[in-house]
N, C-alpha and C positions, 0 to 999 in steps of 0.2 A: 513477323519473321518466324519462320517454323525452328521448328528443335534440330532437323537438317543443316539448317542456316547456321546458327546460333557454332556450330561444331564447324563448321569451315569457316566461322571468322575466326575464331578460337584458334583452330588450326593454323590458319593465315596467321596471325597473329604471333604464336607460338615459334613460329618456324621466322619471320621476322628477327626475334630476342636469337634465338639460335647464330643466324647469319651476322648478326652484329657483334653478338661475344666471338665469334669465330674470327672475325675482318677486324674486331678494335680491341680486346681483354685477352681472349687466349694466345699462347704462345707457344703451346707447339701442339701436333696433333693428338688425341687422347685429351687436351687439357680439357678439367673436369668443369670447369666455367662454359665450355663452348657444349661436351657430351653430354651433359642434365638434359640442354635445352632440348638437345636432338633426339633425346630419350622420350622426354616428356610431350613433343612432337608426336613420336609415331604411335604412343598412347594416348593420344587423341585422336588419330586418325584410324587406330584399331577401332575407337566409340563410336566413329562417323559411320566406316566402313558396318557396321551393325546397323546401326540408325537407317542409313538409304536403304538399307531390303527392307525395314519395318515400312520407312517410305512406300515402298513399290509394292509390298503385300499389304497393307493398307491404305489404299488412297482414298481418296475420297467417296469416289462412288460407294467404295465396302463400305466405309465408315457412315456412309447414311444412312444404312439397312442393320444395322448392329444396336442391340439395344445396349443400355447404358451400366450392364451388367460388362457386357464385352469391352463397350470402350476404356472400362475403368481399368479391366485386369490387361488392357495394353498400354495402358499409362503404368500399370505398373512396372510394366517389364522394360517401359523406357527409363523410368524411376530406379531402375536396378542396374539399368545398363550404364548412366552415367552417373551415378553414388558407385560403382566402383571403377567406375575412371576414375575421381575424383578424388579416392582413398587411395589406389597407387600413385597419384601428382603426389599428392601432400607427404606420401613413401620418397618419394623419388626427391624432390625436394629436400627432407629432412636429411637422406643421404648426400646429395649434392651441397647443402650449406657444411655439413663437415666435411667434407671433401674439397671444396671452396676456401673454408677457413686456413688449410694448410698452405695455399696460395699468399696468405697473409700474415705470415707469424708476427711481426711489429704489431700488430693491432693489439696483443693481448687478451679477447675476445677468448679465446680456447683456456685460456689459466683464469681467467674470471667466471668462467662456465663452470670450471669444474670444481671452482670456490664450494659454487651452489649443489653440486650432488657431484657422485665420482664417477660420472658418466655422461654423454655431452646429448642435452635432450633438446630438441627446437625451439623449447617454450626458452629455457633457460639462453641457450644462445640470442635470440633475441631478446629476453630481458637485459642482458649483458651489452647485447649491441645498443639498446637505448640507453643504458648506462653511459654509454662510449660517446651519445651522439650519432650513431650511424642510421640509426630510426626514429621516427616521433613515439611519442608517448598515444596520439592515436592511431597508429601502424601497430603498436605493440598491442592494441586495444580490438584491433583487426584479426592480428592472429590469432587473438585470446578464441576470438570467433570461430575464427577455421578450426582451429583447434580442436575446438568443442564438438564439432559439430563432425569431424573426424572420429573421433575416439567413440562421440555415442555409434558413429556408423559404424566401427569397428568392433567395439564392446558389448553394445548394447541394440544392438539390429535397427538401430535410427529410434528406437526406444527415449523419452527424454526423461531425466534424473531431477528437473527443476520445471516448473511455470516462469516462464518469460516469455518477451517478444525480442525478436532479434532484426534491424534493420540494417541489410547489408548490397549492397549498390542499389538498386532499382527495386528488391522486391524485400517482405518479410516474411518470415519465420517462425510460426505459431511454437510453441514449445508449454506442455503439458504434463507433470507429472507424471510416469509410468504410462503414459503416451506414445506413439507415433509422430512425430514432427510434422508439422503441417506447413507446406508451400506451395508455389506456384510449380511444375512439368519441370520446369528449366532450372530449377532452384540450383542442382548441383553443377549443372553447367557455368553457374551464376561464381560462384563456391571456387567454382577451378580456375576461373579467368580472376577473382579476386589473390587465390595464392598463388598464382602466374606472377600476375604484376608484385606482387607484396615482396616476392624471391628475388624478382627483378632489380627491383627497388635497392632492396639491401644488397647486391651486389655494389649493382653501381655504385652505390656507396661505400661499400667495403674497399673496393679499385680506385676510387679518388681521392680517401682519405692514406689508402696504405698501398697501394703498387710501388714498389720498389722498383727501376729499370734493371 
């Protein structure tokens, strides 16, 4: 499956969770349970829409005649192109779980968050919600992952702060001291369908344990 593919299943996908918050969880229009997903949608489809002209300016043929100085610095720019999709989901996301939460005041989730710092940060909201039950303790272990791998994008130019290995759906994660992270092309394609589902997740959950009619 090419890197093409990989972003219209994604997309497909994305735009599925949307159409179901909108038909079974939201309840009126604007609601932010149904707008994240539709956000997070056409930011995926912005990554696609770049990806097919990379497609179509390099297809195969070119790519057989390019030495492997070239192919490298076009994986880079595929590499660039969806580590910041990737870093706007888990944006988007972070804003959409508070904005979410306000959907749910009975959970108490928002006053146990801000137990932990006076500001309501991702990590802590789901630590809170596994407190609560609304996530496992390996979901919370998931995001620890995104997480990380966010902030070095953000802070640290994909730069890595620790040696470890990280195994997160189908691929790993080389990580190196004062390093560049090492993956596979798709890594952060890999990355945004892991915090798709994980947002998912904790909704649903958040809406079955506290929806209020």
């Amino acid at each position: 499956m090419t890197i093409h593919d990989e972003l219209i299943d994604l997309m497909s996908s994305c735009r599925d969770d949307a159409e179901y918050m909108n038909s079974n969880v939201s309840r009126t229009e604007g609601d932010p349970r149904g707008t994240c997903f539709w956000y997070m949608y056409n930011r995926i489809k912005i990554t696609e829409e770049i990806i097919s002209v990379y497609d179509k300016r390099w297809n195969p043929d070119i790519l057989s005649k390019l030495d492997e100085s070239s192919i490298s610095e076009i994986h880079d720019r595929i590499v660039t192109v969806t580590r910041d999709m990737f870093v706007d989901i888990v944006s988007a996301i972070e804003k959409g779980t508070k904005d979410c939460l306000k959907m749910y005041p009975s959970s108490g989730i928002k006053e146990s968050t801000l137990k932990k710092a006076n500001r309501l940060y991702l990590r802590n909201i789901m630590l809170s919600s596994c407190e609560a039950g609304v996530i496992t303790e390996n979901d919370l272990g998931r995001w620890d992952d995104v997480l990380l791998i966010r902030n070095l994008a953000v802070h640290e130019n994909s730069v890595s702060d620790r040696t470890t290995r990280l195994a997160i759906s189908d691929i790993e994660i080389i990580m190196r001291a004062g390093r560049m992270m090492k993956g596979p092309l798709d890594t952060y394609i890999v990355l945004t369908e892991l915090a798709l589902k994980l947002f998912y997740d904790w909704l649903i959950s958040m809406h079955e344990r506290f929806n209020r009619p």
